[in-house]
MOPAC internal coordinates of N, CA, C and O (Angstrom, degrees):
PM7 1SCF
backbone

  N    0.0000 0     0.00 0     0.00 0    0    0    0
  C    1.4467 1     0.00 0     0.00 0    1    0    0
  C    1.5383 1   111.50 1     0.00 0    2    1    0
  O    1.2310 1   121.89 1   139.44 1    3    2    1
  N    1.4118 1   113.99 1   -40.56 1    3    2    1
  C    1.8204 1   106.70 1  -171.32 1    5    3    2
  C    1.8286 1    85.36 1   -77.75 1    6    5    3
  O    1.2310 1   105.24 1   166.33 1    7    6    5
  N    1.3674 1   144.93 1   -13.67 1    7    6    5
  C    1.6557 1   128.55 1  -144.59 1    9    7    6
  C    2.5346 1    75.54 1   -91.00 1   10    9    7
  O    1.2310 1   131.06 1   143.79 1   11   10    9
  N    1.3170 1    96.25 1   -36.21 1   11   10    9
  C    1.4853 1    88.20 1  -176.47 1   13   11   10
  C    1.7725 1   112.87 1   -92.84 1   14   13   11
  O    1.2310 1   123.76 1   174.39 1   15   14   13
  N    1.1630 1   110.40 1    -5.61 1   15   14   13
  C    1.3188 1   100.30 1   155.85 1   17   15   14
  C    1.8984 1   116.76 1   -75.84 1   18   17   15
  O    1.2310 1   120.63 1   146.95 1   19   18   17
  N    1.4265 1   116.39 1   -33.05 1   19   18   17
  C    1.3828 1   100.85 1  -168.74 1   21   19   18
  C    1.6482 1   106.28 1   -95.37 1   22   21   19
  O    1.2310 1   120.75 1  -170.86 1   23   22   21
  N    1.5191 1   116.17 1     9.14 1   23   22   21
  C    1.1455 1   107.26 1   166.63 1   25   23   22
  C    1.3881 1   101.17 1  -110.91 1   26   25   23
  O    1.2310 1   117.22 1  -178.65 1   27   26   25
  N    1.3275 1   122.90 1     1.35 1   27   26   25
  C    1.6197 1    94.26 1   168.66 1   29   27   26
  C    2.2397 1    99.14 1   -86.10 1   30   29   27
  O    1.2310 1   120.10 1   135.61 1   31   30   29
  N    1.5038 1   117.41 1   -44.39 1   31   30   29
  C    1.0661 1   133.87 1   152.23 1   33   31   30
  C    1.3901 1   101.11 1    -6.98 1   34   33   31
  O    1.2310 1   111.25 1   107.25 1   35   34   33
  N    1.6751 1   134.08 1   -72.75 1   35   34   33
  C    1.4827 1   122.56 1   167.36 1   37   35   34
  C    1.3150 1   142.11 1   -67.52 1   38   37   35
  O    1.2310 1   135.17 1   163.36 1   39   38   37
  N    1.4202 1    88.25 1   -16.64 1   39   38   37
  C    1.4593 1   101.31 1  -173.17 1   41   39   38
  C    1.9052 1    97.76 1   -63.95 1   42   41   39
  O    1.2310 1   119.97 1   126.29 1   43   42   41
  N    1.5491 1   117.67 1   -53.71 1   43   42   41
  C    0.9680 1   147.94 1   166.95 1   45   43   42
  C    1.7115 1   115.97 1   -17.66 1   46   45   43
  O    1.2310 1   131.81 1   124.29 1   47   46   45
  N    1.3388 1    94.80 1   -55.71 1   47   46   45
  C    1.7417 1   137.59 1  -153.26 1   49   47   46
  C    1.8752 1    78.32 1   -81.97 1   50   49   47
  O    1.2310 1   110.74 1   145.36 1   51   50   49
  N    1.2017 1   135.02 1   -34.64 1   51   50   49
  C    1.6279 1   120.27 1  -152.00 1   53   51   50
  C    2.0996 1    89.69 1  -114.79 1   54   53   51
  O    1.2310 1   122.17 1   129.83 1   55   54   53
  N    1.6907 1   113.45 1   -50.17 1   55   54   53
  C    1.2693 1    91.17 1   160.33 1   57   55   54
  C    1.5252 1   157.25 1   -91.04 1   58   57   55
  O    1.2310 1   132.17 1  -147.64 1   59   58   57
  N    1.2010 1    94.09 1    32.36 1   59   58   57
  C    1.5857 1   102.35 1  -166.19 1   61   59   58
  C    1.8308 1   103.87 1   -85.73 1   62   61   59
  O    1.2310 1   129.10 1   135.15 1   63   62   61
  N    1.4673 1   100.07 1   -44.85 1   63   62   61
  C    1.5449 1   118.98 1   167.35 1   65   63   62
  C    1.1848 1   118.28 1   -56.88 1   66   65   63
  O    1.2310 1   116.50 1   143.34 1   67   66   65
  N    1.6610 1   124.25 1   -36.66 1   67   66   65
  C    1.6865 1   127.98 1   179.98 1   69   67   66
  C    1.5449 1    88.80 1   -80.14 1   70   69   67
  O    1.2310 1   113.81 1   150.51 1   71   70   69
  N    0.8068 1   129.31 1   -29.49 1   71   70   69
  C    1.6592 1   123.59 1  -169.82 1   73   71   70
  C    1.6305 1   114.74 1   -63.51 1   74   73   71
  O    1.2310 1   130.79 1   132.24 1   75   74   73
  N    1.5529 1    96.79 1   -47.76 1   75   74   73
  C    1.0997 1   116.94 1  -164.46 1   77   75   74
  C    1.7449 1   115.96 1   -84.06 1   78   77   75
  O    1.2310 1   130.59 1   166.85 1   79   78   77
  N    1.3377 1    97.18 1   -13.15 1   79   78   77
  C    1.6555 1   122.90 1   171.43 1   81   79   78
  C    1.3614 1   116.53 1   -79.35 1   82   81   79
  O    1.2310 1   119.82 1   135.19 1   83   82   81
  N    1.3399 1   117.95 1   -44.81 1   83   82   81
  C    1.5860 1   144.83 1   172.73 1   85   83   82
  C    1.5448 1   102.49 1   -59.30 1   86   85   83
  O    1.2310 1   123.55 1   118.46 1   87   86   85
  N    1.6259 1   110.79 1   -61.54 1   87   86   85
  C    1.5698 1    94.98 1   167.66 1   89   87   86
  C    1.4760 1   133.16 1   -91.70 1   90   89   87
  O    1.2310 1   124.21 1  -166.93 1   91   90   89
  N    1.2928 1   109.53 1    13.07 1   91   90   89
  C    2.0779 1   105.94 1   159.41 1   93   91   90
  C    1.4862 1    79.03 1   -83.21 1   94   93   91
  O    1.2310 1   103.11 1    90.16 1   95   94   93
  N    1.6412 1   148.61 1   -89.84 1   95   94   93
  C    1.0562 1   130.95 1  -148.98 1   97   95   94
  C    1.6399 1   131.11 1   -58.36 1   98   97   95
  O    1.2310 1   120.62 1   167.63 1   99   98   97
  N    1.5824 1   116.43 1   -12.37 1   99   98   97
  C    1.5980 1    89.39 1   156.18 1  101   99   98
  C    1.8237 1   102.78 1   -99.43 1  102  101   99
  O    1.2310 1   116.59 1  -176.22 1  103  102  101
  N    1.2791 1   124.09 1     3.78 1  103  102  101
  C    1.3189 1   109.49 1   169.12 1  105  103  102
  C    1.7257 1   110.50 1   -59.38 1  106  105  103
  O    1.2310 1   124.35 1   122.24 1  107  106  105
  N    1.9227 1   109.25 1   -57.76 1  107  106  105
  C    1.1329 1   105.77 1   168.19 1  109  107  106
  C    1.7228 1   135.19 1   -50.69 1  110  109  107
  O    1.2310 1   122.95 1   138.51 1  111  110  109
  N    1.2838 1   111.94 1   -41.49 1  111  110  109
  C    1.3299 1   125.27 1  -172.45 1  113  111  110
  C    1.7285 1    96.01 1   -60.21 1  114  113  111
  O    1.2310 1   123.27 1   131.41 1  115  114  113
  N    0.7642 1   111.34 1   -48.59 1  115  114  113
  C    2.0389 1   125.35 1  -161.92 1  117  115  114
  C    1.1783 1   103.79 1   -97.16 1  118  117  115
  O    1.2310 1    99.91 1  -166.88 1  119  118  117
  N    1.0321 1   153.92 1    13.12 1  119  118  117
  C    1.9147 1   169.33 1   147.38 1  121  119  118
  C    1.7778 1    83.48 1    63.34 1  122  121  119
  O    1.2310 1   111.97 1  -137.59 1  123  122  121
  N    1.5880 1   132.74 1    42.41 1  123  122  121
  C    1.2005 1   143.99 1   147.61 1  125  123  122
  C    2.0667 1   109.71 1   -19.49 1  126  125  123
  O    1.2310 1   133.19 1   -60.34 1  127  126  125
  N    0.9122 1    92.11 1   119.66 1  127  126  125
  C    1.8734 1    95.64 1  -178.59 1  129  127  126
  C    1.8010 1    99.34 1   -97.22 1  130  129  127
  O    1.2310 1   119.34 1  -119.21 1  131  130  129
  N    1.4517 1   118.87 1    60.79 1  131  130  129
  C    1.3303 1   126.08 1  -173.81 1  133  131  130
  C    1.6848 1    94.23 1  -132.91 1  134  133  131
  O    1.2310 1   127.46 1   -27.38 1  135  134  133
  N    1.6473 1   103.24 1   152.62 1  135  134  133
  C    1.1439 1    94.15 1  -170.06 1  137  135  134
  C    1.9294 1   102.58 1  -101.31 1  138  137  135
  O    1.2310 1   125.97 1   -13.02 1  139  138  137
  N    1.2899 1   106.14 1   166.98 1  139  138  137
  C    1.5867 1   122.00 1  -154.92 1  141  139  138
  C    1.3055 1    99.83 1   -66.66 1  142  141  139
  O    1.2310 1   124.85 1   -13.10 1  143  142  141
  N    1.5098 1   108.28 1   166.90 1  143  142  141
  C    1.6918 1   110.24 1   174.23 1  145  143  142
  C    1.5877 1    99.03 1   -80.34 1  146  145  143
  O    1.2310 1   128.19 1    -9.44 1  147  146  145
  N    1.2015 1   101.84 1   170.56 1  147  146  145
  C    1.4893 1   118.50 1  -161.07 1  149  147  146
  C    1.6161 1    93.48 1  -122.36 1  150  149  147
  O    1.2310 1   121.34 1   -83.50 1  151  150  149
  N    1.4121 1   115.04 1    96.50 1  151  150  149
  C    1.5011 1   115.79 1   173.60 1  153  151  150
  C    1.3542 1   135.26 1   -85.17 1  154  153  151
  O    1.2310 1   137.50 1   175.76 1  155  154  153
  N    1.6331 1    83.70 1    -4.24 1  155  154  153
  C    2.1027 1    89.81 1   169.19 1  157  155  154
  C    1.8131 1   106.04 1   -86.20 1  158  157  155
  O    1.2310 1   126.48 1  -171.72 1  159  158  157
  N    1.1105 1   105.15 1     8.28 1  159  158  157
  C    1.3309 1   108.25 1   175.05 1  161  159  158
  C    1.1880 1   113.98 1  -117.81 1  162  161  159
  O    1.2310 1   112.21 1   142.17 1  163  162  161
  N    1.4709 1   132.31 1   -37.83 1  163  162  161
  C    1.3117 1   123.17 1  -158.08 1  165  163  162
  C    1.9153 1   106.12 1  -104.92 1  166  165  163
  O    1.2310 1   130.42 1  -175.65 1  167  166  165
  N    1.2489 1    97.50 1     4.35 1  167  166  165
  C    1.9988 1   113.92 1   165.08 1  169  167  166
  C    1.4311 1    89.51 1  -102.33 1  170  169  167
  O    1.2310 1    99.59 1   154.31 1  171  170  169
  N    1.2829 1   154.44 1   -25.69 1  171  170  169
  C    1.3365 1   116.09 1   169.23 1  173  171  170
  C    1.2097 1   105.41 1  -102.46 1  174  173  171
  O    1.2310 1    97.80 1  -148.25 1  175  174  173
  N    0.9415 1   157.21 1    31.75 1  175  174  173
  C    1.8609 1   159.31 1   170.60 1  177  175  174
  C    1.6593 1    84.61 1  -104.99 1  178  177  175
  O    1.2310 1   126.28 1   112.97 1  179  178  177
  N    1.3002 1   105.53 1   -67.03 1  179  178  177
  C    1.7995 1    86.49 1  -159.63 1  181  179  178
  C    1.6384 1   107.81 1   -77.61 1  182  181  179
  O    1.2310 1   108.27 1  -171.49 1  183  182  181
  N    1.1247 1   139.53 1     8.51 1  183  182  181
  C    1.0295 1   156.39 1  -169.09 1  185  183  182
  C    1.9482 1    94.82 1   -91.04 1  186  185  183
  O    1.2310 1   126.69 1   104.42 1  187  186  185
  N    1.3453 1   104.74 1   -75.58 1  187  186  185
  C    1.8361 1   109.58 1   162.74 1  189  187  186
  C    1.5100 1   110.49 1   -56.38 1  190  189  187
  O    1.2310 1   109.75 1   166.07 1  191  190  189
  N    1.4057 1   136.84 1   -13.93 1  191  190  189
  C    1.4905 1   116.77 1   170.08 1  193  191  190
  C    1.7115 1   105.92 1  -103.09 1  194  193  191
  O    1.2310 1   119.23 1  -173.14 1  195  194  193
  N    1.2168 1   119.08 1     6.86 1  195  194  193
  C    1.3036 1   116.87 1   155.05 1  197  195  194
  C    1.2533 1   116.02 1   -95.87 1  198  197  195
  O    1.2310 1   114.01 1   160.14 1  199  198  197
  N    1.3703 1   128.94 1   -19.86 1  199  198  197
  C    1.4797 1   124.97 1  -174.58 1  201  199  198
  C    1.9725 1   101.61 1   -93.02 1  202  201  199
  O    1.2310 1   125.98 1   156.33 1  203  202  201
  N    1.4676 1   106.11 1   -23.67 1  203  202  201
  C    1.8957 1   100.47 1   164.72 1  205  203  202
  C    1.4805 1   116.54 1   -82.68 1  206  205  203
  O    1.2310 1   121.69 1   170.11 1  207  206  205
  N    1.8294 1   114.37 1    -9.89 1  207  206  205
  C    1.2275 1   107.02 1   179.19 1  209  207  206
  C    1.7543 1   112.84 1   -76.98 1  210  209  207
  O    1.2310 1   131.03 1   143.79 1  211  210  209
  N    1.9059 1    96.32 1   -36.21 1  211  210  209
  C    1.5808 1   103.50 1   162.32 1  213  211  210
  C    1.5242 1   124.64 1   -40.52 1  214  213  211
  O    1.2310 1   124.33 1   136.75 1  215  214  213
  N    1.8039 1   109.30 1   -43.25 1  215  214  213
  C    0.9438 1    97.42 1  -154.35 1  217  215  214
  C    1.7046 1    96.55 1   -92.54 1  218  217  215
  O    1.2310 1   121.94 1  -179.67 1  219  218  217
  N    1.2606 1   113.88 1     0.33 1  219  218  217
  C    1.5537 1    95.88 1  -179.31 1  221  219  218
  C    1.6182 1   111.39 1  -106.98 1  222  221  219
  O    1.2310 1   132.97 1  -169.65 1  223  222  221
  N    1.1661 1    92.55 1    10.35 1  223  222  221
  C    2.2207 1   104.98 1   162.09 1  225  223  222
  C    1.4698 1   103.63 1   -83.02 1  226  225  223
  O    1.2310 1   122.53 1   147.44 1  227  226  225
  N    1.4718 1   112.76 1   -32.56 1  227  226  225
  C    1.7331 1   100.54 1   177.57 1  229  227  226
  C    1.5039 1   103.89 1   -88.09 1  230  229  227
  O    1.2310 1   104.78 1   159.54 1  231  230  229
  N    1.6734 1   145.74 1   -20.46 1  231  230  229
  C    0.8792 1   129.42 1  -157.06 1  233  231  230
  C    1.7407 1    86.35 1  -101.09 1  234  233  231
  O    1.2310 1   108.64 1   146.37 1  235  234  233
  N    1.2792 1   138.86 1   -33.63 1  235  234  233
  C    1.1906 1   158.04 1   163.95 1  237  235  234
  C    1.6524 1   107.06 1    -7.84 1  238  237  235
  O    1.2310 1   115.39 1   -37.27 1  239  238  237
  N    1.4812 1   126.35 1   142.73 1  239  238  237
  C    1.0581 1   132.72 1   147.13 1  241  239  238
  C    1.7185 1   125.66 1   -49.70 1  242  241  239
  O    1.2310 1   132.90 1   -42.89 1  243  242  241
  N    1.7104 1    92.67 1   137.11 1  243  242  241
  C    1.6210 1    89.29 1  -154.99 1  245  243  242
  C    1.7422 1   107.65 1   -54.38 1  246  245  243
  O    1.2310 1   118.81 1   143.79 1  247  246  245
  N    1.2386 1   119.87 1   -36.21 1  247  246  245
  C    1.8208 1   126.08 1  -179.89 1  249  247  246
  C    1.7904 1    97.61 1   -39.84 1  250  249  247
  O    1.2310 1   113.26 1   148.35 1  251  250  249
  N    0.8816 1   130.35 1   -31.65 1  251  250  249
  C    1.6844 1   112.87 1  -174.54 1  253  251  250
  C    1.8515 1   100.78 1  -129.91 1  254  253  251
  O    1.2310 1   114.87 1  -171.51 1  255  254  253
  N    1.0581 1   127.34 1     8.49 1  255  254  253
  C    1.5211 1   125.21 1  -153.56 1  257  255  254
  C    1.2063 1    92.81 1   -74.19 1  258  257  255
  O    1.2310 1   110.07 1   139.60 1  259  258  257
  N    1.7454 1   136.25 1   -40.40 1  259  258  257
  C    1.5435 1   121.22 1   176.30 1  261  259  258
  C    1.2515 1   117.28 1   -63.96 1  262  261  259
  O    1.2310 1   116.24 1   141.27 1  263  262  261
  N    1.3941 1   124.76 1   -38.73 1  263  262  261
  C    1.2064 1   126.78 1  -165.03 1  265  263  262
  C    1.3578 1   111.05 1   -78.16 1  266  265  263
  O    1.2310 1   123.45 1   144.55 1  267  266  265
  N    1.4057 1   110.99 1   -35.45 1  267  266  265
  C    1.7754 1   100.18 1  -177.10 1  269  267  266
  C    1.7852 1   108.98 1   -78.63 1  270  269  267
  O    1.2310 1   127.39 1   140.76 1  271  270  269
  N    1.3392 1   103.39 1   -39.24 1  271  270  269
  C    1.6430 1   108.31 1   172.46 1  273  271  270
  C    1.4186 1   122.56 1   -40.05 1  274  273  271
  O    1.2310 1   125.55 1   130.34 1  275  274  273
  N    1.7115 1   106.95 1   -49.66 1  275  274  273
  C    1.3692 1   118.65 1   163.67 1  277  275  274
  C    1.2366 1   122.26 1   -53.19 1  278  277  275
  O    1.2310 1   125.46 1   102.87 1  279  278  277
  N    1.2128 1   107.11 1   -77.13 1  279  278  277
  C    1.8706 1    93.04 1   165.40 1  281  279  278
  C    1.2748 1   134.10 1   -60.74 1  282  281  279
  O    1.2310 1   117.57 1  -154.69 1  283  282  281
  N    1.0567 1   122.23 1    25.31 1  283  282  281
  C    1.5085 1   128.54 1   179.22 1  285  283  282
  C    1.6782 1    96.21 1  -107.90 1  286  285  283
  O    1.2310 1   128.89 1   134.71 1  287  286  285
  N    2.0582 1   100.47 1   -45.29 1  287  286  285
  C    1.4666 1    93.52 1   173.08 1  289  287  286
  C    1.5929 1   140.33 1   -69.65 1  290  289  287
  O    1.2310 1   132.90 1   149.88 1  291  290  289
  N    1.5971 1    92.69 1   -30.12 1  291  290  289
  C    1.6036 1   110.11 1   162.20 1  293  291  290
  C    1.1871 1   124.90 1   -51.42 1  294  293  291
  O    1.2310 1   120.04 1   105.12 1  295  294  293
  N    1.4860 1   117.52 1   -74.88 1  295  294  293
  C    1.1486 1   114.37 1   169.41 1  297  295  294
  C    1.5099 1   123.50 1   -35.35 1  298  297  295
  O    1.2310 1   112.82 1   116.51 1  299  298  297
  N    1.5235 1   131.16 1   -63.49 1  299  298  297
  C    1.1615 1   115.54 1   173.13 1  301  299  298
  C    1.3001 1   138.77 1   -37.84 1  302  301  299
  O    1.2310 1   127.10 1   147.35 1  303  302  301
  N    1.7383 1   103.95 1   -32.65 1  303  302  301
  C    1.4921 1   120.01 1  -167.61 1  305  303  302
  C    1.7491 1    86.05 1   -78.00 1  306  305  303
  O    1.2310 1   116.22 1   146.99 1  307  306  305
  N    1.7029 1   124.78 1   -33.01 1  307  306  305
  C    1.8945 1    94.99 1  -178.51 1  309  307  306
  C    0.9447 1   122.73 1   -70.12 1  310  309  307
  O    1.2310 1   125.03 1   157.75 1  311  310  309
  N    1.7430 1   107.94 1   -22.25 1  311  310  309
  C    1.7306 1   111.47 1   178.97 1  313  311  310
  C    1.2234 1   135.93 1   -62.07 1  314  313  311
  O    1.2310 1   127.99 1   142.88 1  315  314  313
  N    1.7112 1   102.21 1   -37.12 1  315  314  313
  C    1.1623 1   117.01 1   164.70 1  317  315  314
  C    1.7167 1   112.82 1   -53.73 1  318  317  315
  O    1.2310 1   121.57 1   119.91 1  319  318  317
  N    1.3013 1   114.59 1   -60.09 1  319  318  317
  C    1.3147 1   123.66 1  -151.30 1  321  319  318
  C    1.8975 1   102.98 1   -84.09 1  322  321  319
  O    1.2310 1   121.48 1   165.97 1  323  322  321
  N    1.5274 1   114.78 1   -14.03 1  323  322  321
  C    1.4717 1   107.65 1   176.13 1  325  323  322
  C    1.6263 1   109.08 1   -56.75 1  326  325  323
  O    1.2310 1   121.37 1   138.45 1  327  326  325
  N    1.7327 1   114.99 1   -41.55 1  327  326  325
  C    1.2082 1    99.72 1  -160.39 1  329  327  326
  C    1.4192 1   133.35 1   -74.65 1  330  329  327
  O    1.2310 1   134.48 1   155.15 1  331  330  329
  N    1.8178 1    89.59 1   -24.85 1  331  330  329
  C    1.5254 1   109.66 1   176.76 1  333  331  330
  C    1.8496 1   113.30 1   -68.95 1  334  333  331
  O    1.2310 1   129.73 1   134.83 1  335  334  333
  N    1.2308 1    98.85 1   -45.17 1  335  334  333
  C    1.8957 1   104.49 1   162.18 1  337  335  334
  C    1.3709 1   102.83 1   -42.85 1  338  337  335
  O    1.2310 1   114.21 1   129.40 1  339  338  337
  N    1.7064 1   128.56 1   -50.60 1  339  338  337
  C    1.1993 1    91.33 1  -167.35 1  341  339  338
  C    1.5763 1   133.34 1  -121.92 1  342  341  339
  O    1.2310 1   120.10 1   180.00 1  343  342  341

């Protein structure tokens, strides 16, 4: 149960940001009268659902425990590093 909590936890962690990209661009594309995503919020939300997806690859059954850990660690390490890139 925690090996599918921290991969849904990443799964989470990678679309919340495409989501949130998808709607500034049809907000922009469609001159939408909605107000903007809020990115001091939605880089630290998925930022904490990549660091519980980490943590439920180590608490995880050994059959997936590298793989979800890893992507729990990956992902965090792009989140971190998108903002300073840009």
């Amino acid at each position: 149960m925690v090996g599918l909590l921290g991969l849904t936890a990443n799964t989470l962690a990678i679309a919340v940001p495409f989501v949130a990209c998808l709607y500034q661009f049809t907000r922009n594309t469609y001159s939408l009268n909605v107000p903007m995503a809020d990115w001091t919020l939605i880089i630290p939300f998925s930022f904490l659902l990549s660091v519980c997806g980490l943590i439920g690859g180590v608490l995880a059954p050994r059959r997936i425990r590298f793989v979800t850990a890893a992507g729990g660690l990956i992902i965090s390490s792009v989140i971190l590093a998108v903002p300073i890139i840009l």
